[in-house]
Every structure is written in structure tokens, then in C-alpha cells.
TORVEXTI-754362 format. One line per 10 residues: number of its first residue (from 1); their letters; for each residue x, y, z of C-alpha. Coordinates in steps of 0.001 Angstrom, whole numbers, plus 500000, padded with zeros to 6 digits. Layout:
N
NUM> A> X/Y/Z | ...
***
This chain:
364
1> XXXXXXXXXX> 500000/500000/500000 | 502574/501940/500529 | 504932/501360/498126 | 507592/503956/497428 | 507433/505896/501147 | 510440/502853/502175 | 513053/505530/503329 | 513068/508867/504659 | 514267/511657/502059 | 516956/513147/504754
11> XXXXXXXXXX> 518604/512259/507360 | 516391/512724/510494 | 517208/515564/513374 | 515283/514851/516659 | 513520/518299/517455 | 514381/517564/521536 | 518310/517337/520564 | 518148/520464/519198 | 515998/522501/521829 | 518857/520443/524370
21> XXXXXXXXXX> 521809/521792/522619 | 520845/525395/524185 | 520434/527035/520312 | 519732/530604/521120 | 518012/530375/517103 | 515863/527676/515883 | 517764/526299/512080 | 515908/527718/508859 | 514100/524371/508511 | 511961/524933/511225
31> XXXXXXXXXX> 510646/528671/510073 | 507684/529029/508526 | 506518/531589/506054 | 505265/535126/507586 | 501402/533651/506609 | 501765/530358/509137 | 503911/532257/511990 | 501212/532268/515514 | 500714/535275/517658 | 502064/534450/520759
41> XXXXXXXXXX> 500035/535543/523880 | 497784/537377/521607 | 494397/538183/523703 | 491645/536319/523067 | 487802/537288/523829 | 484343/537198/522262 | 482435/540710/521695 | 481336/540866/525377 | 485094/540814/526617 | 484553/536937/528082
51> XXXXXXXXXX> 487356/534476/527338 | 486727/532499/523864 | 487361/528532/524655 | 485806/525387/522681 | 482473/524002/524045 | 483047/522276/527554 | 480563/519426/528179 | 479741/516956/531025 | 478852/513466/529458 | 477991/512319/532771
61> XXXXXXXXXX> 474885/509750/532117 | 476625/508131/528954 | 477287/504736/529486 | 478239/501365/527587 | 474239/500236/527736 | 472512/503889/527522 | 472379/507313/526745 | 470645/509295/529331 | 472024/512969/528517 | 469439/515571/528947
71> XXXXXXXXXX> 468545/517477/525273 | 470324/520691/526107 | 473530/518112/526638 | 472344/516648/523157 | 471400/519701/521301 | 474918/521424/523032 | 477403/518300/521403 | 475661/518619/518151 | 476009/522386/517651 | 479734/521891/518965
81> XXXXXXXXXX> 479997/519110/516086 | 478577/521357/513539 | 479930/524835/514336 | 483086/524385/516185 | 484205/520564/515087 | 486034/520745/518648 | 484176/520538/522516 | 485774/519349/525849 | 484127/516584/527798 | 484327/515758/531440
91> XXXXXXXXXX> 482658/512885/533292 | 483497/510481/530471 | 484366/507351/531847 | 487795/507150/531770 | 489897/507271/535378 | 491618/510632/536139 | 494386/508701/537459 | 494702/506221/534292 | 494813/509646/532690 | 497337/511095/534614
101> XXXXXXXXXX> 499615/507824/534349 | 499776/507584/530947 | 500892/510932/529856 | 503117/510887/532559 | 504408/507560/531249 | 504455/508648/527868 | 506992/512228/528982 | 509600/509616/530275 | 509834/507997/527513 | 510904/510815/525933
111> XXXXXXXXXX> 513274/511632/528853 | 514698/508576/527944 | 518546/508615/526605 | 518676/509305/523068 | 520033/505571/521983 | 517116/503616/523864 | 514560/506135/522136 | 516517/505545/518731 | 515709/501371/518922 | 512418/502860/517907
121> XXXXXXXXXX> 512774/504840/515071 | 510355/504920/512697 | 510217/504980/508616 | 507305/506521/506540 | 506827/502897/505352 | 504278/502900/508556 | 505567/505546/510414 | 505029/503140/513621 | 507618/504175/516031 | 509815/507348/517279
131> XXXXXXXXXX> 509479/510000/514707 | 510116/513848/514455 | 508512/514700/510542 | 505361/513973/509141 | 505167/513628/504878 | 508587/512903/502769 | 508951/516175/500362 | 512855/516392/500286 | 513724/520252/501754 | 509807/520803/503645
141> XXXXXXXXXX> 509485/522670/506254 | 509559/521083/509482 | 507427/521161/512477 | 508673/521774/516094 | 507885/518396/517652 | 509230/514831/518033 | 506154/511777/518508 | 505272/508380/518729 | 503091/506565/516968 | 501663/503221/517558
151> XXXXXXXXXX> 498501/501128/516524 | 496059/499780/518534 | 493409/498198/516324 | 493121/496346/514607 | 494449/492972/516321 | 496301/492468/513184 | 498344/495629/513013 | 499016/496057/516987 | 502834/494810/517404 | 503798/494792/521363
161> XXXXXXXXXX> 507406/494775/519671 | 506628/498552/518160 | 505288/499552/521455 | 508355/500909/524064 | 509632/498559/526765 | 510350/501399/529221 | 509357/502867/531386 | 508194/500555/533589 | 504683/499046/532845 | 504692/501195/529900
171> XXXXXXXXXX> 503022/498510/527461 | 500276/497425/530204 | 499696/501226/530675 | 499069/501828/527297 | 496962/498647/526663 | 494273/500117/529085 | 494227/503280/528086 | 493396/502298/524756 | 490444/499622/525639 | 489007/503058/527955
181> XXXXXXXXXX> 489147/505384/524487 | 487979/502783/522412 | 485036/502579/524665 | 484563/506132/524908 | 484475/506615/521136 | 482138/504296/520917 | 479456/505861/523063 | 480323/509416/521479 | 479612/508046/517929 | 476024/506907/519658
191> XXXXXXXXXX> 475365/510357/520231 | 476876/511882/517085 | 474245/509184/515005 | 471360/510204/517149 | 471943/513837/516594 | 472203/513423/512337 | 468487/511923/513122 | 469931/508598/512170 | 470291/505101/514483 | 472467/504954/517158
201> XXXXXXXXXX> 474969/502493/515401 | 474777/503877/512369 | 477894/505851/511971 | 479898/502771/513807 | 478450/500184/511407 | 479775/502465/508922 | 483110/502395/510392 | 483204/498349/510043 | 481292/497934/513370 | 483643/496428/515669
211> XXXXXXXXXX> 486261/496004/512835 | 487269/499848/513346 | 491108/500943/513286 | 492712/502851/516274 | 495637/504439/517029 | 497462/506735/519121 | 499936/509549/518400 | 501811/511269/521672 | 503530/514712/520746 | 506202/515656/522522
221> XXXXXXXXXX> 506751/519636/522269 | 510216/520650/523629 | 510978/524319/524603 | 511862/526187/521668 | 513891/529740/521743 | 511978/531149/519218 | 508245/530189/519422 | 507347/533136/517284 | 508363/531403/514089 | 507612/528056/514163
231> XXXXXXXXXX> 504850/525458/514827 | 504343/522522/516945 | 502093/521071/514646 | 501461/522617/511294 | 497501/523829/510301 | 496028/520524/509189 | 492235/518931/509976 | 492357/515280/511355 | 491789/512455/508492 | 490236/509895/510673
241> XXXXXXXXXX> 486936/509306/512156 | 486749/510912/515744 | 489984/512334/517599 | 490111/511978/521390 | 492984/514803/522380 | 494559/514456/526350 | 496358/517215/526760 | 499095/518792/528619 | 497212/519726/531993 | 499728/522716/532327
251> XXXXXXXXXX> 500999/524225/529165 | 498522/525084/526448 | 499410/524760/522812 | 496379/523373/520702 | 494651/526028/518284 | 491778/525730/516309 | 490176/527751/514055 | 486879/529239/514220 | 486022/532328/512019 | 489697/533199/510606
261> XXXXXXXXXX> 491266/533107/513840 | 493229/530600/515829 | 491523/530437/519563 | 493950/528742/522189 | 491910/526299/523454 | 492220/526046/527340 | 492297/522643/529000 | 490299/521854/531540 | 491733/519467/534247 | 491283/516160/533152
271> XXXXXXXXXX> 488536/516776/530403 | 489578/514925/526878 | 489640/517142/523479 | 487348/515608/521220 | 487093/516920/517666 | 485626/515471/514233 | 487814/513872/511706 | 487236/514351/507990 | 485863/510719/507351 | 482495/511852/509568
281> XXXXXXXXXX> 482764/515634/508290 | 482161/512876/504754 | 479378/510479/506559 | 477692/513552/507398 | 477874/515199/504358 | 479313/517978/505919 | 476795/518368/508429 | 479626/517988/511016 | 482688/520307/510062 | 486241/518703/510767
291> XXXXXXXXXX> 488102/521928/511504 | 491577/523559/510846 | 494212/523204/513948 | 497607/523640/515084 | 500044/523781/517542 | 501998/526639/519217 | 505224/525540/521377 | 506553/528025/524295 | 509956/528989/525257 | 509665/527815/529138
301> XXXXXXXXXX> 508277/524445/529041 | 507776/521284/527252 | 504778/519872/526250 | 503023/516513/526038 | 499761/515600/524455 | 498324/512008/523545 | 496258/511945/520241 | 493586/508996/519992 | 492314/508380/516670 | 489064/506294/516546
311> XXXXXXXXXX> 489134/505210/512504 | 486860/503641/509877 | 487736/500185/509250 | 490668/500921/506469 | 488777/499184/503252 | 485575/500233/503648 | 484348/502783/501156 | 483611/505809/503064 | 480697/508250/501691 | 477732/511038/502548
321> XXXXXXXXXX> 474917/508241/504592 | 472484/508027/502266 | 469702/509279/504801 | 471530/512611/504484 | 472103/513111/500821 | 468495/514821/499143 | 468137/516681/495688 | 468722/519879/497996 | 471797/518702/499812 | 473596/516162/496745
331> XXXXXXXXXX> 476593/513763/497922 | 479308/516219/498301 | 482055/513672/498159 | 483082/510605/496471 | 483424/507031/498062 | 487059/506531/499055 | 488534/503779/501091 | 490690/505238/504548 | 493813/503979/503330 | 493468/505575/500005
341> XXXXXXXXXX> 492834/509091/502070 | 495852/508258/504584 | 497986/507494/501822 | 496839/511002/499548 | 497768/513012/503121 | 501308/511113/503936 | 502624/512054/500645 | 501884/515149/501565 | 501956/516270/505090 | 500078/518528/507162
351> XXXXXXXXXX> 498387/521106/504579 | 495016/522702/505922 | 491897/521839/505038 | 493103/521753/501239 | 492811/518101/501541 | 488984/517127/502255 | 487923/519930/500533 | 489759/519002/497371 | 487741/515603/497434 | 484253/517099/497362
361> XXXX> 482449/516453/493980 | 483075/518799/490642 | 479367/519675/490772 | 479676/521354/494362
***
């Protein structure tokens, strides 16, 4: 499948070496042009002078067996999936402390030395493994960040061999984190059916029911001297199905945008990120928006953020549901397997929300 992406086109610098080293510049490869550059600590409120954040939402009555959210809880994640693609949730399910352990778990690995870190490198064959670029244009330029990227389903893909042997208990700590999110994606793909006015397994049966793909990137954001010009994480929309976002408790970084500008989201303590990936912005025939983000880094402190990506089934055809395609509202995209989307955006890398947007139908 991915024939051709064996190698990659330069000789890879890890991002954390470089912030180590004590360079009082960041190297041209790393700068992006005047458009991309963030305003750091630019002030952020809405007309009334209030702080701007993503919707924050309390899940607490989803469960496994029901959904017993109130409709101002309903009507609240919908409007969040259709006008922000982005909304917090708290009471979800998923133990503070397993929460706590693994990114804490996950930010010694990367305090690891350099050589047991290396034993994982990765290639953009799979890019499974330690890795510090994302796409294989010879001469791109690069993103502030080093990460690790794993799968977790399906059975046939997850390799405890790719998964790091330290720290201590890191495998078994990852292992249940992963059953938790793919439990909580689950019931938030309930809710996200129920609101399109379609059944609650719909979307998930159009995933490949229980034969859905999952897999988790960690970011790890070292200081950087000059935070003005660079990115953590270039602008880009998520290609999967449903992202599930822990971040750093203590260091914000995550941007998304919402009416031309980038709004610094602003964690709340042990709440997960959730935002829509481009295959259900397709299911939904754009009724849900997956949305522009990116990541700012900070001269002071580090940064560490687990992404989980709850995916379609990577065969499947995905397209609009057919209960939400009408002469007024036409399919606005054409049926394309996951792996033939992941494989358009790797050759590629991060680039907006050209990509989705370039699939939707000539007649749109």
C-alpha cells in the first residue's frame, strides 16, 4: 500500500536534541513563512470581553448500555459538532488517574537517553515508532515536535514489539488506556448518530462495526527559543473518524480555528479534546465540520499531548449516509477507502483543510 514511502528523504534531526543543545536560534528548517507564523500571547475574547474557549461538556449519564444525557447536553454536542468541530468533555468514563499515568508515562519515555529512544525509530513505510517529521517532500518545512506513533486496532496491526519497553509498565499502561478510548468513542459516535436523526449504530456500522482501526499519536513539544516562528504542529484537519485529544494539563498549545482566527483552546483538568475527523465531516455530508488546527510551542516548558484516533475500518468505502444526501443537499464527496485518504495526506503532510475539501464532487 505503501509502496515507494520505504526511506526517509533526509537524514532525520530529533527536534528535543536540538531545543537540548541550548540554540539561542531555531535552524531555517523549522521557520515558517510570515502567513503560518502564531501570535504568541495574543488576547483572546468574544464581543462581550469573556474568554473564547471550545464548548466544555459533562457526558455524565453516557454509558456502555445507555444514553441518558438531557437534550440541552444533546442539542449542546451537536452544535459543537457542527459549528466548532472541537468541545471538551468531562465525566466520560475514563479514570483521572489512568489519565494522569499515561501521559506521565508517555513524557519519560521521551526523557529517555537518546540511543534507547533511537531502537524505535520509525520509517514513513508505517511511520510506527519514534518519529520527528510527518510527509517525505525532500527540503519541507519542518514542524517543532518529536512523537510516537503506535497502533492499537486492529488485532492484526498492533505489534507489542513497536510499542516501548520502558518505562516501567509502559506497554500494560498503554493497553488500558486504549480499551478506555475505544470505549469512549464508541458511546460518542452513539450520540453523534442520534443527533444526524439517524440510528444509534449507524455511523459505527459504517466504520466496520467492531472492525474499526485505532491508534494513538503522543507529541512531545520541547521548549523552543523562538516560538514566534515556528509550529508545533502545522495547520492541518484530522483524516480519521473521531479524535480523542489528552492534553498537557499545564501548558497550552492546541489552536483551532473558528472564524479566521486561531483560539487557544484552554484545558480543563482532566477533560479529553474531542474533535471530528474528515471521514464523519464525509458520513455527514458535511453536516459535522472537521476543523483547521495547530500547535503553538513556548519557550519555558515542554509539552506533552496524547492523540487517539478512533478510525473507519481501512477498506471500507467511506461516503455522505444516504439518509443525508436529498436533491437539495447532493453527495458532496466521492466514496474513498481510509487507506486511500491516509495514503493522499502522507505524501503530503500537514496542509490545511486543502485536503477534504479538494475531494468534494466537481458539481459542488
Amino acid at each position: 500500500m505503501m509502496n515507494g514511502l520505504q526511506e526517509w528523504p533526509e537524514p532525520i534531526i530529533r527536534v528535543q536534541s536540538l531545543s537540548e543543545s541550548g540554540i539561542p536560534m531555531i535552524p531555517d528548517r523549522y521557520v515558517k513563512p510570515l502567513s503560518d507564523r502564531p501570535i504568541i500571547n495574543q488576547p483572546e475574547s468574544d464581543d462581550n470581553g469573556g474568554d473564547i474557549n471550545i464548548p466544555l461538556i459533562d457526558l455524565t449519564g453516557l454509558s456502555d448500555d445507555k444514553i441518558e444525557l438531557s437534550p440541552t447536553t444533546m442539542d449542546r454536542i451537536s452544535s459543537a459538532c457542527r459549528e466548532w468541530g472541537f468541545f471538551q468533555v468531562v465525566n466520560h468514563g475514563v479514570s483521572p488517574g489512568l489519565m494522569d499515568r499515561a501521559r506521565e508515562t508517555w513524557r519519560s519515555f521521551f526523557h529517555l537517553p537518546m540511543e534507547v529512544k533511537q531502537g524505535y525509530a520509525n520509517s514513513p513505510k508505517t511511520y510506527e515508532g519514534y518519529g520527528s517529521r510527518l510527509g517525505i517532500e525532500k527540503g519541507a518545512i519542518l514542524d517543532w515536535s518529536d512523537y510516537y506513533y503506535l497502533h492499537y486496532l486492529p488485532l492484526t496491526l498492533k505489534d507489542y514489539n513497536k510499542w516501548p519497553a520502558s518505562p516501567d509498565y509502559c506497554r500494560e499502561i498503554i493497553n488500558e488506556y486504549g480499551k478506555e478510548l475505544v470505549k469512549l468513542g464508541g458511546r460518542l459516535m452513539k450520540v453523534l448518530s442520534i443527533n444526524l436523526g439517524l440510528k444509534e449504530d449507524h455511523l459505527q456500522n459504517a466504520f466496520g462495526g467492531d472492525n474499526l482501526g485505532a491508534c494513538l499519536r503522543v507529541n512531545f513539544y520541547p521548549k523552543c527559543p523562538q516560538p514566534d516562528l515556528t509550529l508545533g504542529l502545522s495547520s492541518h484537519s484530522d483524516p480519521g473518524g473521531l479524535t480523542i485529544l489528552l492534553p498537557d494539563h499545564q501548558v497550552p498549545g492546541l489552536q483551532v480555528r473558528k472564524d479566521d482566527r486561531w483560539i487557544t483552546v484552554k484545558p480543563t483538568p482532566h477533560a479529553f479534546i474531542v474533535n471530528i475527523g474528515d471521514q464523519v465531516q464525509v458520513l455527514s455530508n458535511a453536516n459535522y465540520k472537521s476543523v483547521e488546527h495547530r500547535v503553538i510551542v513556548n519557550s519555558g516548558m515542554e509539552r506533552v499531548s496524547l492523540a487517539f484516533f478512533y478510525n473507519p475500518k481501512s477498506d471500507i468505502p467511506i461516503k455522505p449516509v444516504e439518509e443525508l444526501v436529498s436533491e437539495e443537499k447532493p453527495a458532496l464527496y466521492p466514496p474513498m477507502t481510509f487507506d486511500e485518504y491516509r495514503l493522499f495526506i502522507r505524501l503530503k503532510g500537514p496542509k490545511g483543510k486543502s485536503q477534504v475539501e479538494s475531494l468534494k464532487s466537481p458539481r459542488c
